[in-house]
DRENTI-759027 format. One line per 4 residues: number of its first residue (from 1); for each residue x, y, z of N, C-alpha, C. Coordinates in Angstrom, 2 decimals, padded with zeros to 5 digits, m for minus. Layout:
<gugus>
NUM = X Y Z X Y Z X Y Z ~ ... .
</gugus>
This chain:
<gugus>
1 = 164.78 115.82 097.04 165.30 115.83 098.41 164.18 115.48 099.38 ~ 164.33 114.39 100.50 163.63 114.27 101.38 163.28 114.95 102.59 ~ 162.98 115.87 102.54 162.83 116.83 103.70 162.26 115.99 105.23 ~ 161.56 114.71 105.13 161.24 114.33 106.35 162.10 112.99 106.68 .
5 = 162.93 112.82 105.85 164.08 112.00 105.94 165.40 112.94 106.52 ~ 165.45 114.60 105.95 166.63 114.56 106.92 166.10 115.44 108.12 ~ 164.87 115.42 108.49 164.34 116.17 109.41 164.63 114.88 110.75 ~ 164.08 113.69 110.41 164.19 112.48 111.11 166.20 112.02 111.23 .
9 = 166.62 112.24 110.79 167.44 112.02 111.01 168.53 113.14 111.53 ~ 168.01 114.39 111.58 168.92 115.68 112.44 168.02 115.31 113.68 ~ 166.58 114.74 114.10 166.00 114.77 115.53 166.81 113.72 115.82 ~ 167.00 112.41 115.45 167.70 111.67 116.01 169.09 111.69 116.51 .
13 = 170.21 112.93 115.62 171.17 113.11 115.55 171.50 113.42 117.33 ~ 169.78 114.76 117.41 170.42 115.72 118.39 170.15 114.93 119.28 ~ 169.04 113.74 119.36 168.63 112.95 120.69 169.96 112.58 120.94 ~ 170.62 111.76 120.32 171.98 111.09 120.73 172.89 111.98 121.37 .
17 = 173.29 113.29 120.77 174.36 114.44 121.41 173.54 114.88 122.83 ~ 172.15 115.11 122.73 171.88 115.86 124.42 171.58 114.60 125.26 ~ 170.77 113.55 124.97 170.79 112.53 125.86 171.11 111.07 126.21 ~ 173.06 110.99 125.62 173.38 110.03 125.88 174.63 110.69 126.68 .
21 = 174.83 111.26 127.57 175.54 111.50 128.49 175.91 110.59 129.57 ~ 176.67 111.07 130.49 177.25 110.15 131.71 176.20 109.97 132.52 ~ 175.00 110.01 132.26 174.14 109.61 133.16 172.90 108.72 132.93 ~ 172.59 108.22 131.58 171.67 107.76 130.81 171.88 106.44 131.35 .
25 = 170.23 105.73 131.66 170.22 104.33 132.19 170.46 103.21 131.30 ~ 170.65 102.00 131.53 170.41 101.15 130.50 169.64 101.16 130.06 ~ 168.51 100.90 130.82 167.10 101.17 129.46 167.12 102.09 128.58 ~ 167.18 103.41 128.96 167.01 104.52 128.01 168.19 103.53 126.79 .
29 = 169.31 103.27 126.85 170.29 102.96 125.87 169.76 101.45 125.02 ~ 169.05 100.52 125.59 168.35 099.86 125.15 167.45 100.24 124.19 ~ 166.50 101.05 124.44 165.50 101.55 124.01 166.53 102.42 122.77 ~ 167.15 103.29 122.71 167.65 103.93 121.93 168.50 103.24 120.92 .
33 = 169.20 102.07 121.10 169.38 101.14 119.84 168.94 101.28 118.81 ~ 167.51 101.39 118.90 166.87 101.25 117.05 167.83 102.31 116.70 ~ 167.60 103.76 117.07 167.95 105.04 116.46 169.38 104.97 115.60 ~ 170.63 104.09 116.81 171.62 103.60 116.08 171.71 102.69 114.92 .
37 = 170.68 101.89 115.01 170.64 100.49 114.07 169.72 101.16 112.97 ~ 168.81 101.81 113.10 168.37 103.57 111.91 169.78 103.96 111.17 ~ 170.28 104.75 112.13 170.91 106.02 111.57 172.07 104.66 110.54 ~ 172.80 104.32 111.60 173.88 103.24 110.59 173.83 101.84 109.89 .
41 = 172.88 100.89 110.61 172.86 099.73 109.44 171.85 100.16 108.81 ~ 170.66 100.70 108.64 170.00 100.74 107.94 170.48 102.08 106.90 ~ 171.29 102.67 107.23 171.91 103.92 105.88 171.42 104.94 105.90 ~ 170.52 105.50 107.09 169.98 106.19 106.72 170.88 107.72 107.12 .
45 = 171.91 107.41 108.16 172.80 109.03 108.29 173.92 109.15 106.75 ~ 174.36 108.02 106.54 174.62 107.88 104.96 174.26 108.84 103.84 ~ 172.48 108.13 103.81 171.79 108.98 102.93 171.30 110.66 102.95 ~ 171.11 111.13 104.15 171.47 112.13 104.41 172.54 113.22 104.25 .
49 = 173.70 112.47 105.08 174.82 112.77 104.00 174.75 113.42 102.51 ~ 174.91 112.62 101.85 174.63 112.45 100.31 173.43 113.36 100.02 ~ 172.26 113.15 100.39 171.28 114.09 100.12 171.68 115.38 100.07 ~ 172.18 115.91 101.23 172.56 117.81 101.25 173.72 118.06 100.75 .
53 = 174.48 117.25 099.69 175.67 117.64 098.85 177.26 117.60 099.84 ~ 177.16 116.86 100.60 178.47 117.09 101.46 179.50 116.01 101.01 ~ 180.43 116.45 100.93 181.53 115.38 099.75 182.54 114.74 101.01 ~ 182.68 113.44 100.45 183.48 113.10 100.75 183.25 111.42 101.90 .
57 = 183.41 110.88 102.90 182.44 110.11 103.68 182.27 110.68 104.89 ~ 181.16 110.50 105.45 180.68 110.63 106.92 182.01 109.99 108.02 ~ 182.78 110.50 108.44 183.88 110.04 109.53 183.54 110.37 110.77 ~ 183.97 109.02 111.86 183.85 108.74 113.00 185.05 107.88 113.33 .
61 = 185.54 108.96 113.88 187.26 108.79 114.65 187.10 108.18 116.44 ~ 187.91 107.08 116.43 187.82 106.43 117.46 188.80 105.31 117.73 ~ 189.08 104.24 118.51 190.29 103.08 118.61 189.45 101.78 118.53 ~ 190.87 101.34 117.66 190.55 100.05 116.65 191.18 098.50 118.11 .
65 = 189.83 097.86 118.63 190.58 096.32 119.64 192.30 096.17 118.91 ~ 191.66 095.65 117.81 193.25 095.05 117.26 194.27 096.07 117.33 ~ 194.46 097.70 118.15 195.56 098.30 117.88 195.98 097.51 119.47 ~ 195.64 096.97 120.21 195.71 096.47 121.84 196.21 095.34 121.68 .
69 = 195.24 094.44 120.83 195.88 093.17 120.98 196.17 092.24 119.92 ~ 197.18 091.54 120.08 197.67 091.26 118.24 197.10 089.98 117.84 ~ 197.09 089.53 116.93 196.06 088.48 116.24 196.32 087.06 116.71 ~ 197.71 087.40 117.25 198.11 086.10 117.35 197.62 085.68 119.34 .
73 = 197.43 086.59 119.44 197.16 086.02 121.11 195.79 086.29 121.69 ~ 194.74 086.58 119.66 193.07 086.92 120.73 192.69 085.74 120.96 ~ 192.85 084.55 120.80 192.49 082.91 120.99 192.85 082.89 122.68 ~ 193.50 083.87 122.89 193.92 083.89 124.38 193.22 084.87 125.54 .
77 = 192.72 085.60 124.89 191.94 086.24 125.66 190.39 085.87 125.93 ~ 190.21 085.62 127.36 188.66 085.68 127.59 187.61 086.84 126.95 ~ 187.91 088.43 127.73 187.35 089.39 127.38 187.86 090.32 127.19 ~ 188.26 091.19 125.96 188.49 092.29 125.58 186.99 092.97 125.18 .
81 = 187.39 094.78 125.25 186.09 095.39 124.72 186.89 097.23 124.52 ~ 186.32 097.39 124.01 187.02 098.91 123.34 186.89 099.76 124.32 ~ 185.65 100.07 124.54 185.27 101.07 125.03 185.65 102.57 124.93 ~ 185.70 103.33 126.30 185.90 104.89 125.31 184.39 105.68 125.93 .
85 = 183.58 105.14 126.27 182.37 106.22 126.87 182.71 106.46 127.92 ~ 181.94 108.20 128.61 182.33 108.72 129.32 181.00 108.46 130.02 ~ 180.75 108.20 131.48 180.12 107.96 132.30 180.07 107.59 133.98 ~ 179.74 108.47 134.64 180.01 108.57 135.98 181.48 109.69 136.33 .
89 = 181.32 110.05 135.00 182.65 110.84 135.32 184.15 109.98 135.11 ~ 183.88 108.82 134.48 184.85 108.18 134.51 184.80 107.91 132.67 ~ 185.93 107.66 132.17 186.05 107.00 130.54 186.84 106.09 130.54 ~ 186.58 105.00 130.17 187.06 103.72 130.15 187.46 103.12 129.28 .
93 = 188.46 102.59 128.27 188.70 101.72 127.17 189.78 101.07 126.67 ~ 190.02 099.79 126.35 190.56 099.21 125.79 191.02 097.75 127.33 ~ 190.19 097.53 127.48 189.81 096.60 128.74 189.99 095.36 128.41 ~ 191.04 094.24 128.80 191.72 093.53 128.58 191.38 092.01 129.89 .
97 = 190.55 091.00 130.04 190.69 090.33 130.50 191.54 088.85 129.98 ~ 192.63 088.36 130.77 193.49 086.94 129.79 193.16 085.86 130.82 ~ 193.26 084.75 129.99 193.44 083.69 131.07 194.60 082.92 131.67 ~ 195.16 084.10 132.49 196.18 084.04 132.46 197.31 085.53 133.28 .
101 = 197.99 085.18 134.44 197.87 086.50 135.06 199.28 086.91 135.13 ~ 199.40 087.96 134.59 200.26 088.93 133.37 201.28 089.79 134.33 ~ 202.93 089.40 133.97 203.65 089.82 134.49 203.76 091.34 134.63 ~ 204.73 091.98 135.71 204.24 093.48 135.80 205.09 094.01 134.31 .
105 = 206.03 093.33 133.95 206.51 093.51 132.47 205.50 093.80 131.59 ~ 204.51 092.37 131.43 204.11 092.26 130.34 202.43 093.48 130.43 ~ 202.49 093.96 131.59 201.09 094.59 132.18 202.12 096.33 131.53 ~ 203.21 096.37 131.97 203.32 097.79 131.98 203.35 097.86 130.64 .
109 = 203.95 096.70 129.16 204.28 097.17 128.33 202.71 096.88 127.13 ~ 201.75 096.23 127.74 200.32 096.89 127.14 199.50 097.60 127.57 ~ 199.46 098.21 128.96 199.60 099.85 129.11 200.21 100.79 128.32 ~ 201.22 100.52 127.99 202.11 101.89 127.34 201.74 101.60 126.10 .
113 = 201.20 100.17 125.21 200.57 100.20 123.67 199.47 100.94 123.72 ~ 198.32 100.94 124.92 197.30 101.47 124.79 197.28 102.75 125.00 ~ 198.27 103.44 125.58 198.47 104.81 126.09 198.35 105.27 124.61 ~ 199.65 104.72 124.03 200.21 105.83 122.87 198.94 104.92 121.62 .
117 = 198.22 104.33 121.64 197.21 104.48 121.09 196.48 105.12 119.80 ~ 196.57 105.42 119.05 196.32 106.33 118.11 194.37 106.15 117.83 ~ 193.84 107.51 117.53 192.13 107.21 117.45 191.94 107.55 115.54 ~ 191.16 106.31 115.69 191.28 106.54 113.52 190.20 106.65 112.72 .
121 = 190.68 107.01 112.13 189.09 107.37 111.31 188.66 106.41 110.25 ~ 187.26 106.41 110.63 186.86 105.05 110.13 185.64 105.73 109.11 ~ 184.83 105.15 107.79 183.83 105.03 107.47 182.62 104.54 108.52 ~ 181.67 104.77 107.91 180.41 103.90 108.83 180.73 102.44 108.28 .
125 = 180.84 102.27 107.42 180.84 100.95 106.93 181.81 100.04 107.40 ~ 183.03 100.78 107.66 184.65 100.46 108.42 183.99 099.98 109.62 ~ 183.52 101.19 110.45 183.12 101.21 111.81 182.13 100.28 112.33 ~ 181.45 100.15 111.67 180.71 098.77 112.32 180.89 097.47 111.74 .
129 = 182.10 097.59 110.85 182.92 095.91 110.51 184.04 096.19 111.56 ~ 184.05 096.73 112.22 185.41 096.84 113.19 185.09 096.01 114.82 ~ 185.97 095.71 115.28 185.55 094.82 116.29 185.08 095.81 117.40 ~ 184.48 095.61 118.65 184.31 095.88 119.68 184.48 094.94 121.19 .
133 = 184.21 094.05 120.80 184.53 093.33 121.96 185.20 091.65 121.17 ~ 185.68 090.99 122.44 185.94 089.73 121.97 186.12 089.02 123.59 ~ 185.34 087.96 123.13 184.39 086.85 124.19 185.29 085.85 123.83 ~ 186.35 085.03 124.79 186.56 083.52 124.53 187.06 083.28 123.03 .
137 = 187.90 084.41 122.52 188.38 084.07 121.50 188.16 084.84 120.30 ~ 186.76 085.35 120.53 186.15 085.68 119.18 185.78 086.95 119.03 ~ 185.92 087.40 117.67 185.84 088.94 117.62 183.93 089.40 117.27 ~ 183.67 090.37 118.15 182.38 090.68 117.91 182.62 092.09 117.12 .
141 = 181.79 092.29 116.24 181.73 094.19 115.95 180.40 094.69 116.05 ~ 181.07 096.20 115.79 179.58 097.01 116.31 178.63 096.68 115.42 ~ 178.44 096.34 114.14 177.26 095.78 114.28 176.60 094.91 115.11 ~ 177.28 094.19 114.92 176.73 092.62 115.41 176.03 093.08 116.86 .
145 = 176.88 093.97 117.87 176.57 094.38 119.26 174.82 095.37 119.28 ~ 175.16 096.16 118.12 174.02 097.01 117.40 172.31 096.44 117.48 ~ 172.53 095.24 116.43 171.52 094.01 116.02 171.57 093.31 117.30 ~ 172.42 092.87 118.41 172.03 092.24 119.56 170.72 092.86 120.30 .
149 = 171.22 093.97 120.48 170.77 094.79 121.49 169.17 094.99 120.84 ~ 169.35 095.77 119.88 168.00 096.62 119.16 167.64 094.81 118.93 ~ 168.07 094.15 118.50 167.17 092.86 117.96 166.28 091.57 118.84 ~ 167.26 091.87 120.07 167.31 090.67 120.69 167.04 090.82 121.96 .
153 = 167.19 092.40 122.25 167.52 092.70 124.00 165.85 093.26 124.19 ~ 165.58 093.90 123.21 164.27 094.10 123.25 164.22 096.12 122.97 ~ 165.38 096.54 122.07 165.33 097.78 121.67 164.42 097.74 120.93 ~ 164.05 096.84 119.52 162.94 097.14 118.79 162.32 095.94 118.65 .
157 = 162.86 094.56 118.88 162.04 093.16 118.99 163.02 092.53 120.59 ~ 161.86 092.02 121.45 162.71 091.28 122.20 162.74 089.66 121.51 ~ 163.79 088.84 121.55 163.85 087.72 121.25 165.14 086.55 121.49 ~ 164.50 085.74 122.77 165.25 084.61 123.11 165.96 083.86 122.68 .
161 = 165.55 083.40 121.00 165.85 082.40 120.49 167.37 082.23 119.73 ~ 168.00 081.41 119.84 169.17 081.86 119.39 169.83 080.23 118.42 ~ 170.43 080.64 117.55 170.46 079.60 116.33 172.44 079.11 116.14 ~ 172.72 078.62 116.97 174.47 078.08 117.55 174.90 078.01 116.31 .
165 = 173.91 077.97 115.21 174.86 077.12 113.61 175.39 078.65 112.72 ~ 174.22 079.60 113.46 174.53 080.65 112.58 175.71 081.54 113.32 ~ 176.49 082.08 112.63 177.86 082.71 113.07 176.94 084.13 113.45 ~ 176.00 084.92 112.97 175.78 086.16 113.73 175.53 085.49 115.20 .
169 = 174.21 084.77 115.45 173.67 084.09 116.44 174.70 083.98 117.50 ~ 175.56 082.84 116.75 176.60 082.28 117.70 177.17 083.25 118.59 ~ 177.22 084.33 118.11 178.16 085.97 118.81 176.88 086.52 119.69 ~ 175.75 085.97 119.31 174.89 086.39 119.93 174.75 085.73 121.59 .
173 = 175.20 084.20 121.41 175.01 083.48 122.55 176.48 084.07 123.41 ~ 177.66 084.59 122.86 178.73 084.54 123.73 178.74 085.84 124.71 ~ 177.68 086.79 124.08 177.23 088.32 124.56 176.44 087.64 125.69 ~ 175.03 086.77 125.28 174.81 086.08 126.50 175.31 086.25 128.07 .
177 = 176.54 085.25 127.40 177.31 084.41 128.82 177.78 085.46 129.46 ~ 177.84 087.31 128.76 178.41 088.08 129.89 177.63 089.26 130.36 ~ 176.38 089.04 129.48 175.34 090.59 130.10 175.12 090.02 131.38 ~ 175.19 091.03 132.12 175.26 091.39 133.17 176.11 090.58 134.50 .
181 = 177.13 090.45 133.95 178.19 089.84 134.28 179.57 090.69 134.48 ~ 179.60 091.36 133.73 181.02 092.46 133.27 180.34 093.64 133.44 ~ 180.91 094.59 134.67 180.70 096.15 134.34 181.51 097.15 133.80 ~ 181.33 098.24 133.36 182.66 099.04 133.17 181.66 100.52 134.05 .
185 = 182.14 100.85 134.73 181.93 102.17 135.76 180.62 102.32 135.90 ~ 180.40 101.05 136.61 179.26 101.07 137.65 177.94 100.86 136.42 ~ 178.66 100.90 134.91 177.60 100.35 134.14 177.85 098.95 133.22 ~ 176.57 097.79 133.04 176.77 096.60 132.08 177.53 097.08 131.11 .
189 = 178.60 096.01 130.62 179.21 096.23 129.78 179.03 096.41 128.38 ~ 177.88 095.76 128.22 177.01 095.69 126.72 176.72 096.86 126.45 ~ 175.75 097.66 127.21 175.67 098.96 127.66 176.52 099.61 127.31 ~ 177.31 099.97 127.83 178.60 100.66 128.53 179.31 101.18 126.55 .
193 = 179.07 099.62 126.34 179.84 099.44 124.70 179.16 100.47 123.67 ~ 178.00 100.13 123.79 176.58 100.53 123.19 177.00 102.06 123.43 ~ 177.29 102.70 124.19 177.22 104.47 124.74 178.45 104.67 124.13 ~ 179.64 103.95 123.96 180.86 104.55 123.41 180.28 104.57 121.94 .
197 = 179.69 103.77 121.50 179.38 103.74 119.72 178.50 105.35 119.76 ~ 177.09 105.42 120.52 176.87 106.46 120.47 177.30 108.10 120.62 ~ 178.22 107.99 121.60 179.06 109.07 121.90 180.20 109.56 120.49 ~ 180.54 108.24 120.30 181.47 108.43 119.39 180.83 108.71 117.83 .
201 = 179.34 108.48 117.45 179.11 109.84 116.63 178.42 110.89 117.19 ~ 178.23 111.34 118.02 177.63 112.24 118.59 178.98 113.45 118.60 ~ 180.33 112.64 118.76 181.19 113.34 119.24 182.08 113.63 117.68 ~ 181.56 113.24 116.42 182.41 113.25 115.25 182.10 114.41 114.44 .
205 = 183.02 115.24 114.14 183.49 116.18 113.50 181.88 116.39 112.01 ~ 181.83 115.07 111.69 180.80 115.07 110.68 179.80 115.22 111.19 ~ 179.29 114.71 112.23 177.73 115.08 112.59 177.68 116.38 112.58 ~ 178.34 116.84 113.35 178.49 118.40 113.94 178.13 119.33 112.43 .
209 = 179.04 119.13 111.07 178.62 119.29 109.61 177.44 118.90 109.51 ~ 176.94 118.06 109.67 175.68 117.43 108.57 174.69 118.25 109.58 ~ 174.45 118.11 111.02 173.52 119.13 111.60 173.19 120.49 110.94 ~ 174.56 121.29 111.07 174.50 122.34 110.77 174.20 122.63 109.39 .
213 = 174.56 122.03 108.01 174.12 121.52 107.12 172.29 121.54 106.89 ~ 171.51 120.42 108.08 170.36 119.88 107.59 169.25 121.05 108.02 ~ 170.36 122.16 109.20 169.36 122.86 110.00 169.38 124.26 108.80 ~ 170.38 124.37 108.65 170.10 125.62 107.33 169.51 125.22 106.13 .
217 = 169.64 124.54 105.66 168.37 123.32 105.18 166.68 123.97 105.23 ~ 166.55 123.42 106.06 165.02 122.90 106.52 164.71 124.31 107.60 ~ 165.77 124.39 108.59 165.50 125.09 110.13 165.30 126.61 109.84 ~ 166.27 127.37 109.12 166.45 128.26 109.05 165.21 129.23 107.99 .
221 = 164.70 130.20 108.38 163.22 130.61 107.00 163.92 130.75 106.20 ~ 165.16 131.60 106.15 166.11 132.63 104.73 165.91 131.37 103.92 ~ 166.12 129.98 104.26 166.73 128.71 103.15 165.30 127.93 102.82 ~ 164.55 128.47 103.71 163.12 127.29 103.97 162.39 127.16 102.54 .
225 = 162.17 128.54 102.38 161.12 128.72 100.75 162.46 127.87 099.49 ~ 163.52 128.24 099.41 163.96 127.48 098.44 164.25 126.17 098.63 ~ 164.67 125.80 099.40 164.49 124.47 100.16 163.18 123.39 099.08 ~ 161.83 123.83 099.88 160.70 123.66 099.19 160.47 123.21 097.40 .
229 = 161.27 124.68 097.30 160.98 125.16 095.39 161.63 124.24 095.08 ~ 162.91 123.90 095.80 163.58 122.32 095.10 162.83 121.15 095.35 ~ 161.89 120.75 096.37 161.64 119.76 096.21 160.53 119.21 095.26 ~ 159.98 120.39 094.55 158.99 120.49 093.97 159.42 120.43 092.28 .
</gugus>
């Protein structure tokens, strides 16, 4: 058992639950990317998981773009984006721009899809193959938004360069055309996206387990000495 693997990954847990609240700047959320692009593409809340014997998968319950809008009409939409973070006192999601301006019919009756809404539970692996936004047609997911940010925005490399042939890239240039272009409550939308992914494990039933889990673990003395004797 890695004791400084799940020590690093319960500090990171709790950074996310106490300081990604309704008040955290973009930068701070910039900067905090890696921790996400840590904990989930790189496997490491996964492995944790798994390390302290907890059965079953790590779940993070939340709403799926495609329950909003149906396959056949995202070629039609400029900007959709999930959302779902709470900030300024306000929570925002399932944000719908068309090209194209939408009868009070057709406005009240995807209101009332998004109302009754259902929030689902996803794997990590589900969850960041799942979409989050869609630019001019095209579906982005939380990874891809993840690796923008931490890769490109300057969370753990800043970098300009962008490659049109490659399909991550390409999603990379269409994020482009709208940072800082689109707000959702008084915050960038990239942002904005970025804080619902965080919130939404901060806010999942499993973290809340695996904390309590890593802290009787490691935190607690009664568990500390055997803790040890196992790793030895």
């Amino acid at each position: 058992m890695d004791y400084n693997l799940l020590k690093y990954v319960y500090e990171e847990l709790y950074y996310i639950s106490r300081e990604w609240d309704q008040t955290i700047s973009d930068d701070a959320l910039r900067r905090g990317s890696s921790s996400l692009r840590s904990l989930l593409i790189e496997g490491q809340l996964n492995k944790a998981w798994r390390m302290v014997g907890l059965s079953g998968k790590f779940i993070i319950k939340t709403q799926a773009i495609e329950n909003i809008i149906d396959q056949d009409n995202a070629g039609k939409i400029l900007i959709a984006q999930t959302g779902g973070a709470k900030f300024n006192n306000m929570e925002i999601r399932d944000v719908v721009f068309q090209n194209k301006t939408a009868t009070k019919e057709e406005f009240d009756e995807e209101f009332e899809k998004g109302f009754k809404q259902k929030l689902k539970n996803w794997s990590i692996s589900e969850y960041l193959d799942s979409s989050c936004f869609i630019v001019q047609g095209e579906k982005i997911c939380r990874r891809e938004l993840i690796q923008y940010i931490a890769n490109k925005l300057g969370g753990t490399h800043y970098d300009t360069k962008r490659d049109s042939s490659d399909n991550k890239e390409s999603k990379f240039l269409l994020l482009d055309r709208i940072f800082d272009k689109i707000f959702l409550a008084d915050k960038n939308a990239i942002y904005f996206e970025l804080l619902s992914i965080g919130q939404g494990i901060s806010g999942s039933r499993s973290t809340k387990i695996l904390l309590r889990r890593i802290s009787d673990l490691i935190y607690k003395p009664k568990h500390f000495k055997a803790f040890v004797k196992g790793k030895q």
